[in-house]
C-alpha positions as CSV (number, residue, x, y, z in Angstrom):
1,X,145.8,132.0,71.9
2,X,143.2,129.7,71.3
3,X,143.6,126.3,69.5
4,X,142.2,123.4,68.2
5,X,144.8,121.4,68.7
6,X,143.2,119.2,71.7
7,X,140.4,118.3,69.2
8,X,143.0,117.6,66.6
9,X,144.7,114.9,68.4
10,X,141.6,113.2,70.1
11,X,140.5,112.1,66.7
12,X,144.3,111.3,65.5
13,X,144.0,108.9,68.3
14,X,146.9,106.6,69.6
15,X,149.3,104.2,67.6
16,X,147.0,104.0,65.0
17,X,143.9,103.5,67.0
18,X,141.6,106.7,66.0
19,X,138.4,108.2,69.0
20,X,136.3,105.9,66.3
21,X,138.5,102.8,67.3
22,X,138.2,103.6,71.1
23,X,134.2,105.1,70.5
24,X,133.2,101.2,68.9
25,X,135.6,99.5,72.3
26,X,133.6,101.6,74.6
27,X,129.5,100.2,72.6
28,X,130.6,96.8,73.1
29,X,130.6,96.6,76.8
30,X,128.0,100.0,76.8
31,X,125.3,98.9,75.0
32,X,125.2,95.3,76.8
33,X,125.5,96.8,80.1
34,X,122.4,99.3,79.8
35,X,120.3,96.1,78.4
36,X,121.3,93.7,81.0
37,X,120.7,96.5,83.6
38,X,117.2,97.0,82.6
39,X,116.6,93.8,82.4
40,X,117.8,92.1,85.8
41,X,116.5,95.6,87.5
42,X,112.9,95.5,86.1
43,X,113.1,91.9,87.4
44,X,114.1,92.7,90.6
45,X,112.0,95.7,91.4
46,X,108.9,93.6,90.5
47,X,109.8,90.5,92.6
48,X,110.0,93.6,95.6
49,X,107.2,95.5,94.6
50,X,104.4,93.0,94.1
51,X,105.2,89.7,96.1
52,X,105.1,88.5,99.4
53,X,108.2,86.2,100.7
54,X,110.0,85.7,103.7
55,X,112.5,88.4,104.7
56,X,111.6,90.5,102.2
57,X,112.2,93.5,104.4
58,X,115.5,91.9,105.2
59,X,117.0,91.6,101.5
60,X,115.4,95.0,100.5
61,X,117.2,96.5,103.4
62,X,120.0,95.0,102.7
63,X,119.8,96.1,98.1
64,X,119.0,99.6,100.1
65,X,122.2,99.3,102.1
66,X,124.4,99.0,99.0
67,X,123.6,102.3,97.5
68,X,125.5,103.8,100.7
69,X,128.6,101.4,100.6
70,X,131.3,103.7,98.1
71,X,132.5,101.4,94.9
72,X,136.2,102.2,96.3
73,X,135.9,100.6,99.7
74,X,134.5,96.9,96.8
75,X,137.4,97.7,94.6
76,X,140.1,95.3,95.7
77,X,137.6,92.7,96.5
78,X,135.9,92.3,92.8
79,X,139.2,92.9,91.6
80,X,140.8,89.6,93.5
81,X,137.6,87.9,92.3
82,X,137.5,88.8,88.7
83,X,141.1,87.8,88.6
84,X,140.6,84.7,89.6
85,X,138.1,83.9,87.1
86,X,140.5,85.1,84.6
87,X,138.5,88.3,83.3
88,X,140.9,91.2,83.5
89,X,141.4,93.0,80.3
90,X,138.0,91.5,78.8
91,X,134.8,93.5,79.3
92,X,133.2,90.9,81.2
93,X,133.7,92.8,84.6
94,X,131.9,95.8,83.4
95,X,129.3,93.7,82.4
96,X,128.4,90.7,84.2
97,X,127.8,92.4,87.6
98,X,124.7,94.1,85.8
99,X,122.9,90.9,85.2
100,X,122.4,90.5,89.0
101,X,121.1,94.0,89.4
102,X,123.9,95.6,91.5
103,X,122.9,98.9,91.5
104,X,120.6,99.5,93.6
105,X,119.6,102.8,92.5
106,X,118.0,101.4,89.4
107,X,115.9,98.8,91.6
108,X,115.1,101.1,94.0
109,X,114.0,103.5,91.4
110,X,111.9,100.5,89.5
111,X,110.1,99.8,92.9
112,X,108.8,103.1,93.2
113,X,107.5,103.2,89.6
114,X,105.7,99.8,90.4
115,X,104.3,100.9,93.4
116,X,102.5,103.8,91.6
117,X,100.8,101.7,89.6
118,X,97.6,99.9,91.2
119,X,97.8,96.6,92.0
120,X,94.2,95.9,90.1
121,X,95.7,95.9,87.0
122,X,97.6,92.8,88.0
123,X,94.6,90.9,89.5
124,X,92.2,91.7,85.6
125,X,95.3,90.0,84.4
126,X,95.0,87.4,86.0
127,X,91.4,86.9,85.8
128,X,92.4,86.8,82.3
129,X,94.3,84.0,82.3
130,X,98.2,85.5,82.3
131,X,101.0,84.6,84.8
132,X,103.2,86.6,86.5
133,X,106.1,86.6,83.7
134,X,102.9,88.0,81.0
135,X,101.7,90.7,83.9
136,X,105.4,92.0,83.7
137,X,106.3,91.8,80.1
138,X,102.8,92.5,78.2
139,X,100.9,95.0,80.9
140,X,103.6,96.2,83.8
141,X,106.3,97.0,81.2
142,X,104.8,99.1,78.7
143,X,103.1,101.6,81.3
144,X,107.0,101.6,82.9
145,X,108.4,103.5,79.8
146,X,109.3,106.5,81.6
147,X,111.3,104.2,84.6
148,X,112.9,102.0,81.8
149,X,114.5,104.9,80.2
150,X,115.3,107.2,83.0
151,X,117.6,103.6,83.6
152,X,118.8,103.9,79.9
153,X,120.0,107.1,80.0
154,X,121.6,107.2,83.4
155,X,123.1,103.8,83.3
156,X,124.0,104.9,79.8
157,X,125.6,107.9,81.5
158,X,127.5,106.4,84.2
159,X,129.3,103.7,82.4
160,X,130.2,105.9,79.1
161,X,132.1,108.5,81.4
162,X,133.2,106.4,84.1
163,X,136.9,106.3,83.9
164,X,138.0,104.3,87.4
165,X,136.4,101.1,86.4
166,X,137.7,100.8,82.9
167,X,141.4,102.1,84.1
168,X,141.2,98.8,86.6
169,X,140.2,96.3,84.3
170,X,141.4,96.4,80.9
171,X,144.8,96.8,80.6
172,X,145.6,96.5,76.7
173,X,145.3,99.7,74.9
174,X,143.6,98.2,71.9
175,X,140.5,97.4,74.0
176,X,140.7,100.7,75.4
177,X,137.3,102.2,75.8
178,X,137.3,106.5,74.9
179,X,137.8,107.6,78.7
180,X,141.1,105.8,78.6
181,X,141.6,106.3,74.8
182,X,141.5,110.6,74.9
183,X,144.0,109.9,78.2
184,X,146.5,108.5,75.5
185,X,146.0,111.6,72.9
């Protein structure tokens, strides 16, 4: 027989807390998360994509290294550590990590999308007059539109559904984001 009763009691929600309660938990650490992300990662990838610096080779091997290391073997570690700073049951772990581009997927993925585009550009800019920051922000980042929002949506993705994280660090049901709110239905 079938029902609709699993629909029914995902938006009746939980003590009083309806999906729209756990939908708005779930945009306040979203939302940031995706910004900071392709912020610190179109950062990043340009800092690796168009300078020169000692051990470059090094560090990228190393950001390249962390896309093969699983998040459950780093799970008891940031978990210690974000205890001691106090910052279980706030958002602040599912956000914080983002501003120092820890993905490296999204940096890799930025480097490549710099690369394609020739390094002349950057050298009329600066015949122009602009410094690095204006080559990023006025001419690198509008022809990276495709890169910056194949980040949005997957980052956007990823932390909406992921259901580990949240489970680990908030604890409170009111702060409950939807993957732990439907658990409660």
């Amino acid at each position: 027989q079938p029902t609709l009763d699993g629909y029914r009691n995902g938006y009746k929600g939980y003590e009083g807390m309806t999906l729209f309660h756990f939908m708005g938990n779930t945009y306040k650490f979203v939302i940031p998360k995706v910004i900071v992300t392709v912020i610190s990662a179109t950062i990043t990838a340009y800092g690796f994509a168009r300078f020169r610096f000692p051990l470059k080779k090094v560090f990228f091997m190393m950001m390249i290294s962390t896309m093969i290391v699983p998040a459950s073997v780093l799970t008891i570690p940031t978990y210690v550590m974000f205890r001691s700073f106090g910052w279980i049951d706030t958002y602040y772990p599912l956000i914080v990590p983002s501003l120092f581009a820890t993905k490296g997927f999204f940096v890799f993925m930025m480097i490549q999308f710099f690369r394609g585009i020739p390094k002349e550009i950057d050298e009329a800019a600066k015949i122009d007059g602009c410094n690095s920051f204006q080559i990023l922000v006025q001419i690198l980042t509008p022809l990276c539109k495709p890169a910056i929002f194949s980040v949005i949506i997957f980052r956007f993705m990823w932390t909406w559904n992921d259901f580990f994280t949240d489970l680990i660090y908030i604890n409170s049901v009111r702060k409950y984001p939807v993957s732990l709110g439907l658990r409660m239905a």
